[in-house]
C-alpha positions in Angstrom: -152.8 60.8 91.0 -151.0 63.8 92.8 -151.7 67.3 92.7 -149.0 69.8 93.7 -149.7 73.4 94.2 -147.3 76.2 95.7 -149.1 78.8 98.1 -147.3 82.3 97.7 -149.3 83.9 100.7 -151.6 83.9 103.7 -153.9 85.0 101.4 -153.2 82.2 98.9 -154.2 79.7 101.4 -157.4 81.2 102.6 -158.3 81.7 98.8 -157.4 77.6 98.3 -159.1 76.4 101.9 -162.1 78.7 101.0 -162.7 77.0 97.5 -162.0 73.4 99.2 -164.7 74.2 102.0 -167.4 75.2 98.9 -167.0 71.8 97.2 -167.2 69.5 100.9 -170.1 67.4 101.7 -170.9 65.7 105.2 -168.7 62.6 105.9 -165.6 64.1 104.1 -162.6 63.7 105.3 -159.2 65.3 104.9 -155.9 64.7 106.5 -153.4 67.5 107.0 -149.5 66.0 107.6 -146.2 68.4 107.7 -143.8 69.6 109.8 -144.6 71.8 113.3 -145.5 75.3 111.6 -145.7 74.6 107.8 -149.2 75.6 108.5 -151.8 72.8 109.0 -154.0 74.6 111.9 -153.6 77.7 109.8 -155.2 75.8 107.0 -157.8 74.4 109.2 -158.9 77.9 110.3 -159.3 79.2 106.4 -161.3 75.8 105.8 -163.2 76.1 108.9 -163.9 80.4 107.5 -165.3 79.0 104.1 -167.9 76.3 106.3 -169.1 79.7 107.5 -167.8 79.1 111.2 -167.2 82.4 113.4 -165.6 80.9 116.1 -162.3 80.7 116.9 -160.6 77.9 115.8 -157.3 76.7 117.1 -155.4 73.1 117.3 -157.0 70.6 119.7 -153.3 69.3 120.7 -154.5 68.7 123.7 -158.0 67.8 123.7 -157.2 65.5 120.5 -160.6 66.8 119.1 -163.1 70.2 118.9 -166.3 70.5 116.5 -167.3 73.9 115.0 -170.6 74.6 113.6 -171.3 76.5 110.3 -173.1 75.2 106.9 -171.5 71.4 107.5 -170.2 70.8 111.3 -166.2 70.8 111.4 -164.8 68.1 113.1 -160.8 69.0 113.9 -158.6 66.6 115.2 -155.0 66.7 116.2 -153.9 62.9 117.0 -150.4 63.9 117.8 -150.7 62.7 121.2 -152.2 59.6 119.9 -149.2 57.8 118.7 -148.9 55.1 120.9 -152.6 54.7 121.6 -154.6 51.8 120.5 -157.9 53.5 121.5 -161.0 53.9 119.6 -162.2 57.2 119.9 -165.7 56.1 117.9 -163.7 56.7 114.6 -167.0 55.8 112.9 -169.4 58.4 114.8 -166.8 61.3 114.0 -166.2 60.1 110.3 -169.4 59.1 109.0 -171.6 61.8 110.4 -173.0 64.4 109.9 -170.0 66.6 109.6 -166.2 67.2 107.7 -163.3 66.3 109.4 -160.0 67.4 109.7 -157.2 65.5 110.7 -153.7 66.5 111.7 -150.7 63.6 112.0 -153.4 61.3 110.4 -150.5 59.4 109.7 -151.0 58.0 113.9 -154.4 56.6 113.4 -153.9 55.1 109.2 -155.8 52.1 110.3 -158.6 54.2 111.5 -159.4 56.6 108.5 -162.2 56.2 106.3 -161.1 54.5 102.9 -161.8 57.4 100.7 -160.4 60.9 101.7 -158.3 63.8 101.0 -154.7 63.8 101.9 -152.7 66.9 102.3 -148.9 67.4 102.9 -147.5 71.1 103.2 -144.3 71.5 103.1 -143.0 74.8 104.4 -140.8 76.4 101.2 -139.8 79.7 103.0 -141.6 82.7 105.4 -144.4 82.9 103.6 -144.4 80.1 100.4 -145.9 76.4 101.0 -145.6 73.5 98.7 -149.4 72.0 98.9 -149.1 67.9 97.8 -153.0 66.6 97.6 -153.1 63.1 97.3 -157.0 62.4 96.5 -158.3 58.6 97.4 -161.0 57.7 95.5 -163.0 58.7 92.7 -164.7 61.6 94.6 -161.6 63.1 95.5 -160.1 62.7 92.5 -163.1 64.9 91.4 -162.9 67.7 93.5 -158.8 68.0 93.4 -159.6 68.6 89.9 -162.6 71.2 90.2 -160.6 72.8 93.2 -157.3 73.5 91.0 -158.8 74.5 88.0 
């Protein structure tokens, strides 16, 4: 099952990442994939806004990860500059803790990611418009994709 949404505005995608934080529980995880600027960290930042975080949060390129703390912790990896690593990071610790975490490239560390998850492609349309693909894995995701676009 695929859910495709397009995102008009900024504000569209704050409204979306804001409704997505409200329905996350600890050991979520959600994978961000698209092109350099089709907005994944600006996502992240709207996400990390509805988990009540204040601080500023910006791409761990290169520091591959960063944790924020708000209602759930925020885990937020970048694993660009993973891609021809065979390192475990502790995969577990990060994705079965107590927190969410974000991934962006996920597609660098597939063997790594927890079974179930969210998967999310953007796909930049123009200046301001963003094709949103969410690919839900497994039976909770599949929930919330259809809570979250309703």
């Amino acid at each position: 099952m695929i859910f495709e949404i397009i995102i008009e505005s900024l504000d569209e995608t704050n409204s979306l990442a804001s409704k997505l934080a409200n329905l996350l529980e600890p050991q979520d995880t959600i994978t961000l994939e698209g092109d350099l600027g089709a907005g994944k960290t600006t996502f992240t930042k709207a996400l990390a806004k509805g988990l009540g975080i204040t601080r500023n949060v910006n791409s761990p390129t290169f520091t591959i990860m960063k944790q924020y703390e708000g209602r759930l912790p925020l885990n937020h990896l970048d694993v660009y500059r993973l891609s021809d690593s065979e390192e475990d990071l502790g995969w577990d610790e990060i994705f079965y803790g107590d927190g969410v975490t974000v991934v962006e490239w996920a597609h660098l560390i597939e063997e790594s990611l927890p079974q179930e998850r969210l998967e999310i492609e953007i796909k930049r349309i123009d200046e301001n418009s963003r094709k949103f693909i969410l690919k839900p894995i497994g039976k909770r995701f599949e929930e919330l994709c259809k809570e979250l676009l309703t």
